[in-house]
ROVEX-550574 format. One line per 2 residues: number of its first residue (from 1); their letters; for each residue x, z, y of C-alpha. Coordinates in steps of 0.25 Angstrom, whole numbers, plus 5000, padded with zeros to 4 digits. Layout:
N
NUM> A> X:Z:Y | ...
//
This chain:
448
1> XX> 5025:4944:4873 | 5039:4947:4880
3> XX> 5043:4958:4888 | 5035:4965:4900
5> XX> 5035:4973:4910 | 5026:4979:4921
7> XX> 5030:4985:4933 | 5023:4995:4940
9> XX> 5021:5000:4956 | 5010:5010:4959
11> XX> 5000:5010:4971 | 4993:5022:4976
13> XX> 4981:5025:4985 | 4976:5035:4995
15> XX> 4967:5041:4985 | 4980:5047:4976
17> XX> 4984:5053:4986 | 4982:5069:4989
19> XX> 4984:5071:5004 | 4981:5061:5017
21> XX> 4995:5059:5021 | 4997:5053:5006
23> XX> 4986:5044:5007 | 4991:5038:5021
25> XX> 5005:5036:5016 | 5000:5030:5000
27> XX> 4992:5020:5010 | 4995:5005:5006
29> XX> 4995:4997:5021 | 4986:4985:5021
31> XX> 4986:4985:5034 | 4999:4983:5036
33> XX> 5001:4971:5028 | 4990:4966:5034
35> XX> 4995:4970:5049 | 5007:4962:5044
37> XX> 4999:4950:5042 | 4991:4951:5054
39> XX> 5006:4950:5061 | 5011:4937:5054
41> XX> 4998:4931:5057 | 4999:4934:5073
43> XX> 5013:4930:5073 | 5010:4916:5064
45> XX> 5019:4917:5055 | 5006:4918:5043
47> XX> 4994:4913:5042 | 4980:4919:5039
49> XX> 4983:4912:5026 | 4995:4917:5022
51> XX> 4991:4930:5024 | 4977:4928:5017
53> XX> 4976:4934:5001 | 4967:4934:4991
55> XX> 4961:4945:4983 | 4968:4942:4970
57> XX> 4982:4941:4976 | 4982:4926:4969
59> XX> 4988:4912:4976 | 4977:4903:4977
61> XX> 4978:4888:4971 | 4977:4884:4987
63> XX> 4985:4894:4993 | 4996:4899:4988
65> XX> 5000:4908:4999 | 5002:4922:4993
67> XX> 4995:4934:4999 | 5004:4942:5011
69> XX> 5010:4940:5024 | 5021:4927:5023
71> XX> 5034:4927:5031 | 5040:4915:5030
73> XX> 5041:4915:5015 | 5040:4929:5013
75> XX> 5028:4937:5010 | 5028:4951:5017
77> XX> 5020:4963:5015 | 5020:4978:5016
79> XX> 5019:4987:5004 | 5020:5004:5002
81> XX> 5027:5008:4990 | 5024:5021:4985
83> XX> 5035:5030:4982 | 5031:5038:4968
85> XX> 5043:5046:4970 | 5042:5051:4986
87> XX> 5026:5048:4987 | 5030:5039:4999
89> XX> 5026:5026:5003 | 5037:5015:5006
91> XX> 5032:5003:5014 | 5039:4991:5012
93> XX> 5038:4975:5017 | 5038:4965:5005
95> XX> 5039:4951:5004 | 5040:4940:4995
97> XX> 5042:4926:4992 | 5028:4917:4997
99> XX> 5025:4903:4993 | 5020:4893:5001
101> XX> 5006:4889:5005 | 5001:4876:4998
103> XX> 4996:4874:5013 | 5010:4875:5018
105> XX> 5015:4863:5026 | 5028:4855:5022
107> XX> 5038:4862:5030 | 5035:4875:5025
109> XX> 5035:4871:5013 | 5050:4866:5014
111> XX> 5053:4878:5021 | 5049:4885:5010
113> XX> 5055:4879:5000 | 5069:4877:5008
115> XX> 5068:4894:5008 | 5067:4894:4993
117> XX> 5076:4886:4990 | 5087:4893:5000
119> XX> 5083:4906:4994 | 5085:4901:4977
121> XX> 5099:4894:4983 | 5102:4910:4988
123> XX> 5099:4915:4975 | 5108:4904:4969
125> XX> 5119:4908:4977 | 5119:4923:4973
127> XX> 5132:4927:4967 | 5124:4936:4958
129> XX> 5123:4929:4943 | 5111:4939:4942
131> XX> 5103:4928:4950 | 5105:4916:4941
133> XX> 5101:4912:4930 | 5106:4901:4919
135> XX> 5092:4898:4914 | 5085:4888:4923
137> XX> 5072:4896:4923 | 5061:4894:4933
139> XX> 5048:4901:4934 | 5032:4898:4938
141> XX> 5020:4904:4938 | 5005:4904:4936
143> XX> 4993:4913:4938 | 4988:4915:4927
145> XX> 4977:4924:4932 | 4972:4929:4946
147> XX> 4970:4942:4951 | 4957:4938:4952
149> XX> 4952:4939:4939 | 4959:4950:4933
151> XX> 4950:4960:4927 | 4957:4972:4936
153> XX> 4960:4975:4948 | 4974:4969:4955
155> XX> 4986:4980:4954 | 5000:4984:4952
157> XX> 5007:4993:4944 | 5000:4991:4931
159> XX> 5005:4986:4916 | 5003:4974:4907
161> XX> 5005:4978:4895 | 5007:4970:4881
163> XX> 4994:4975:4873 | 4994:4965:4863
165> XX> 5002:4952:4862 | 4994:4944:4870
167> XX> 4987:4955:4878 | 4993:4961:4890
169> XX> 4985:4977:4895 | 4985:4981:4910
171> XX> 4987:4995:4913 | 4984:5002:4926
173> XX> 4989:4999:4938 | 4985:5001:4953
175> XX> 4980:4993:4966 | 4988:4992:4980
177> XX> 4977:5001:4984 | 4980:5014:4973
179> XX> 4971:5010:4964 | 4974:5013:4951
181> XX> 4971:5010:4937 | 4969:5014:4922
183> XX> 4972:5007:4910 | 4961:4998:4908
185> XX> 4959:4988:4897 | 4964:4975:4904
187> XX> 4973:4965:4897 | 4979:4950:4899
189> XX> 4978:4940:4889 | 4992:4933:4889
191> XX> 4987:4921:4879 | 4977:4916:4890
193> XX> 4980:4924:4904 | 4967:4933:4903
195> XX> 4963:4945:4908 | 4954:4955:4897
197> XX> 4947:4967:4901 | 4944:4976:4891
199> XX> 4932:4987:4888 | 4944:4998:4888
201> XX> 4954:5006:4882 | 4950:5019:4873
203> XX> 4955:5030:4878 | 4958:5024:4892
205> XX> 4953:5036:4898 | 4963:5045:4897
207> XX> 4971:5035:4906 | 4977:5037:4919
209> XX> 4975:5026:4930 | 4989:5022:4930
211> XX> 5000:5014:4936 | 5014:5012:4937
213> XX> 5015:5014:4922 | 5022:5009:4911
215> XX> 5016:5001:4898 | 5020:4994:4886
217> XX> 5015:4989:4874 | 5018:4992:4861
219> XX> 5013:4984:4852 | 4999:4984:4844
221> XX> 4991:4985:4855 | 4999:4998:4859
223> XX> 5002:5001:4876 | 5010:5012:4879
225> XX> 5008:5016:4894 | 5016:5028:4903
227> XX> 5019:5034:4917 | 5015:5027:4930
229> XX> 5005:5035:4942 | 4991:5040:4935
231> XX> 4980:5041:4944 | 4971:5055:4941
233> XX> 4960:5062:4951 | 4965:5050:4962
235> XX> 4981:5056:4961 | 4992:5049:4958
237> XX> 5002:5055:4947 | 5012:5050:4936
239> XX> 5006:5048:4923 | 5015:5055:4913
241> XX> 5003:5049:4900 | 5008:5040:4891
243> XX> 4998:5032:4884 | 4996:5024:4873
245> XX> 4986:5012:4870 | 4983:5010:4853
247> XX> 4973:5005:4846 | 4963:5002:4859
249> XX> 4965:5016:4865 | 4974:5024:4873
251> XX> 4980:5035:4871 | 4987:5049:4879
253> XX> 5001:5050:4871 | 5005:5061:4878
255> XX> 5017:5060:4880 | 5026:5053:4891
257> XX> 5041:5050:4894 | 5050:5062:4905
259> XX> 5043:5061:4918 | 5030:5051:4922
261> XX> 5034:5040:4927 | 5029:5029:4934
263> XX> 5035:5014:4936 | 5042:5015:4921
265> XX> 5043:5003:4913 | 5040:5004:4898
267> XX> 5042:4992:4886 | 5040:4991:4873
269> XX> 5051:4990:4862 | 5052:4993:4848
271> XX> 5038:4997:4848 | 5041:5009:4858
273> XX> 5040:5010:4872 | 5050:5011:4880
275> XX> 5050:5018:4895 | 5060:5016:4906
277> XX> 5060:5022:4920 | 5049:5025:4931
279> XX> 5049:5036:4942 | 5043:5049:4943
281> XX> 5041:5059:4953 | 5054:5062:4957
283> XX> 5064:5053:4948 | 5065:5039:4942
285> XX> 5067:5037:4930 | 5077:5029:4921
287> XX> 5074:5033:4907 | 5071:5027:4895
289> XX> 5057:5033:4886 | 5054:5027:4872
291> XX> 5038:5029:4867 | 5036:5027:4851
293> XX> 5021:5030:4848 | 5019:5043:4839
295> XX> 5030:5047:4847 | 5031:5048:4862
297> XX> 5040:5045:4872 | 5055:5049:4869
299> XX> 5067:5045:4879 | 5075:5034:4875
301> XX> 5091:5037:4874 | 5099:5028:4882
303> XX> 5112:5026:4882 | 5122:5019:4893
305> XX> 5121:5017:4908 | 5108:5017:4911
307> XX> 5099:5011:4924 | 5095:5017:4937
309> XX> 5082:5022:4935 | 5068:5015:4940
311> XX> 5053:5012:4942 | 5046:4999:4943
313> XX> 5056:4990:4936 | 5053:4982:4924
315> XX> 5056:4983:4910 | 5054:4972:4899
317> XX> 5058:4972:4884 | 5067:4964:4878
319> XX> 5076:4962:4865 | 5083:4978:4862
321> XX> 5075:4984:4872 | 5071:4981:4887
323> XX> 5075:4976:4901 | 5073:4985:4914
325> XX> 5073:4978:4929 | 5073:4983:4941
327> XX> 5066:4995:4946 | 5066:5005:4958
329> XX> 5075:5018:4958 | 5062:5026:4962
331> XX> 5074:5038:4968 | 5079:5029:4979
333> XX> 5070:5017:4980 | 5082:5008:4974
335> XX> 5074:4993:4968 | 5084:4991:4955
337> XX> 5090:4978:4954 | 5096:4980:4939
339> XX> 5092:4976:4924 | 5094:4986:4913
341> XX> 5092:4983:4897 | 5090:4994:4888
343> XX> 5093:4992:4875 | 5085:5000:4864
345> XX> 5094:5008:4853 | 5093:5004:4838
347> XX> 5086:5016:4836 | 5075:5013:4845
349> XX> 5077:5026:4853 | 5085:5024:4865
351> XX> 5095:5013:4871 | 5105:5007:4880
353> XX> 5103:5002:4895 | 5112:4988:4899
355> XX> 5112:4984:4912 | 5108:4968:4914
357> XX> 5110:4958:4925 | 5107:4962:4939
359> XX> 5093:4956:4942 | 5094:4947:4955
361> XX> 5084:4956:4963 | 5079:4971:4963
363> XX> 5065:4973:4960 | 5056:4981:4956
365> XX> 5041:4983:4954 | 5042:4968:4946
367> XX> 5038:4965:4931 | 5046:4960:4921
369> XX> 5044:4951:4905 | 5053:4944:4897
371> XX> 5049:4929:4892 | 5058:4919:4884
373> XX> 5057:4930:4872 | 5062:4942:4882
375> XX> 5076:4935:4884 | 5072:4933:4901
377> XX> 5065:4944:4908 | 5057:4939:4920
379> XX> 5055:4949:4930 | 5046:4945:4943
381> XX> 5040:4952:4954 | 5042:4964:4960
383> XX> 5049:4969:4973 | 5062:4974:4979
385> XX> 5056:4987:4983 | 5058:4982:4997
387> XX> 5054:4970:5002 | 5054:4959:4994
389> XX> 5042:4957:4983 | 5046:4945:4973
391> XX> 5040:4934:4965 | 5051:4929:4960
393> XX> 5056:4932:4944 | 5068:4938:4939
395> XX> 5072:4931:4927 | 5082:4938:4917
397> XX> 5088:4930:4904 | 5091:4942:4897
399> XX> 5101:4936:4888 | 5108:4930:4897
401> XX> 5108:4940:4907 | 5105:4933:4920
403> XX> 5092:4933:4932 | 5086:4924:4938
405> XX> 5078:4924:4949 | 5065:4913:4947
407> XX> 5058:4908:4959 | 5044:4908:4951
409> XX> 5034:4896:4954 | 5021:4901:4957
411> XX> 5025:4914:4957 | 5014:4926:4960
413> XX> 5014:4934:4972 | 5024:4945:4974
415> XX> 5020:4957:4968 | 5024:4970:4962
417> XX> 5018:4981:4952 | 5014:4970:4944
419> XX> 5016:4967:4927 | 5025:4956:4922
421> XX> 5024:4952:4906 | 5032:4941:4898
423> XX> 5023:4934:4888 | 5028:4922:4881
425> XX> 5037:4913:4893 | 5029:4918:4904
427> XX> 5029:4931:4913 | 5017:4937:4917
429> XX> 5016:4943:4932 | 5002:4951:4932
431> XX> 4996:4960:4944 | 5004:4967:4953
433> XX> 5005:4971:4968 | 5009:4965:4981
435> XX> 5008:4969:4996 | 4995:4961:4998
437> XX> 4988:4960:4985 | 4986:4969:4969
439> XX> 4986:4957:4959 | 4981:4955:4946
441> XX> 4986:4942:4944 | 4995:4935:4931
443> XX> 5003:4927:4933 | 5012:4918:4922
445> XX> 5026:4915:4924 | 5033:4905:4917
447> XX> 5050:4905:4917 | 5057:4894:4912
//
């Protein structure tokens, strides 16, 4: 199983919050994507069919028109953002590429197809070498399963964790709605796309409902998970626990790196975890943790320039250490559009930050893995912490040092929040959040 990363974005509901005046402005606005709707449709420029979705958040076999409002060939919605470092909410418009209905007639269709084609031909045209690529990769995808038939509720913000090497654990969570959960016994089976609910953890009851935390694997059957937003008594707070998960049960470690922190990324390498980034209550952070069992956590030295600090970016592992991208500068509100590689020390202990290759776009809030034995990183999804949600990937041949931006075939719906792992040749894109649905879908993408 190659690289991993899960990216996290937390939710929250009225019932978190202490006083009335919170509650109103923590509120999530249905109405007004559906107000939004309601206009389109009197003005003709949608249908009731465009704007119709289903429970699961899936594209039927007979329609493949994706859930939300359609502008042309964009998809627009409204989201609220919630700001851990102000306790404000930022409403913001999204949108995203739509495919066409199978029941489209053929002049859309070319229509369509001409605006694909002059917007590939705009990408071609960019001075920007970090845009091209000299591999001839496509992508495509399938669903591999629905939100449907998950075992658990649709959310965002969540982990997918290697528990063993054919078994991926979810962890926590939350709703659009605020609802939150815990760390339930829940696994995939990469060998034949299953979902497998187990009886339950020992120990799980010392564990918070969690979310916007960090996880990663370490071998054995081992899951070592830290920070992100607990909820206790209906609040909302940081969790400062680190927990570990041997031998079937879990365990308080207690102990945990400077600060709590939520939105962190954490991956395993040389049978230690290691911990870059997230935001507290008043600061981001840009540091580098180390957690060896029997040991603790112990700050990593690093030598060198080192990046602009971050939440919600992604991280993957790869040969002498690991790959950040991306990100949000919780301080001013900055989406980073950079690519950093830290490179571990002989001794294990510390290492050395190199900046890569520009990505083509700023994102955050995405997922990353790494196929073709962790020589590309595929990073999809995710948004521009403004306007535009994506379903395109970003593909990085690490050894050459060049992106790619891959139109995918198929592709899911846009979302965010949602957990992306590289197993084998293929990227899994797993649950997640948009403006009009919680998912719980998996979808497989292939590059080649």
């Amino acid at each position: 199983m190659s690289g991993l990363a899960n990216s996290g974005i937390n939710v929250y509901i009225e019932e978190i919050i202490d006083t009335p005046e919170q509650q109103e402005s923590f509120r999530f606005e249905d109405e007004e994507i559906r107000a939004l709707n309601n206009a389109m449709l009197k003005q003709g420029v949608i249908d009731n069919d465009s704007t119709s979705s289903n429970s699961s958040g899936e594209d039927d076999d007979d329609d493949v028109v994706e859930e939300g409002v359609e502008v042309g060939d964009k998809r627009m919605g409204v989201i609220q953002e919630v700001d851990l470092m102000s306790g404000g909410v930022v409403e913001k418009t999204v949108e995203g590429s739509s495919r066409a209905s199978a029941s489209a007639d053929d002049d859309d269709d070319k229509k369509k197809n001409s605006k694909k084609k002059k917007k590939k031909k705009k990408k071609k045209n960019l001075k920007d070498p970090s845009t091209t690529s000299p591999l001839p990769l496509t992508a495509s995808s399938r669903c591999v399963s629905t939100s449907a038939s998950a075992p658990f509720p649709p959310r965002g913000g969540f982990t997918l964790t290697p528990l063993t090497p054919t078994h991926l654990l979810l962890l926590g969570g939350a709703s659009r709605s605020g609802e939150c959960y815990g760390f339930e016994d829940i696994t995939f089976n990469v060998t034949n796309d299953k979902w497998i609910k187990g009886e339950g953890w020992k120990g799980r009851d010392i564990l918070p409902m969690i979310n916007g935390h960090a996880a990663t694997g370490l071998g054995e059957g081992r899951v070592l998970v830290t920070g992100g937003v607990k909820i206790e008594d209906g609040h909302a707070t940081l969790s400062e626990g680190t927990y570990l998960l041997e031998n079937g049960e879990w365990k308080d470690v207690g102990d945990k790196p400077e600060g709590g922190r939520n939105g962190a990324q954490m991956v395993e390498w040389g049978g230690k975890g290691w911990l870059y980034g997230g935001a507290g209550e008043t600061r981001t952070y840009g540091d580098v943790w180390i957690f060896e069992i029997g040991k603790g956590w112990k700050e990593a030295r690093v030598e060198g320039a080192t990046p602009k600090s971050r939440e919600m970016h992604s991280c993957v592992s790869v040969e002498g250490g690991f790959v950040v991208v991306g990100g949000r500068h919780t301080e001013t509100g900055e989406v980073l559009r950079d690519c950093w590689r830290f490179l571990i020390s002989e001794d294990g202990m510390g290492g050395e930050w190199c900046e890569l290759t520009k990505p083509p776009e700023k994102r955050c809030a995405g997922g990353a893995g790494t196929v073709r034995g962790g020589k590309v990183l595929v990073y999809w999804g995710g948004y521009d912490g403004g306007e535009v949600m994506y379903d395109t990937a970003m593909v990085l041949d690490l050894e050459m040092g060049v992106w790619k931006v891959l139109e995918v075939e198929g592709a899911p719906v846009i979302r965010f929040g949602h957990a992306v792992v590289g197993v084998g040749e293929d990227i899994l894109v797993v649950g997640g959040v948009n403006p009009f649905n919680d998912l719980a879908d998996v979808h497989k993408i292939r590059i080649e």
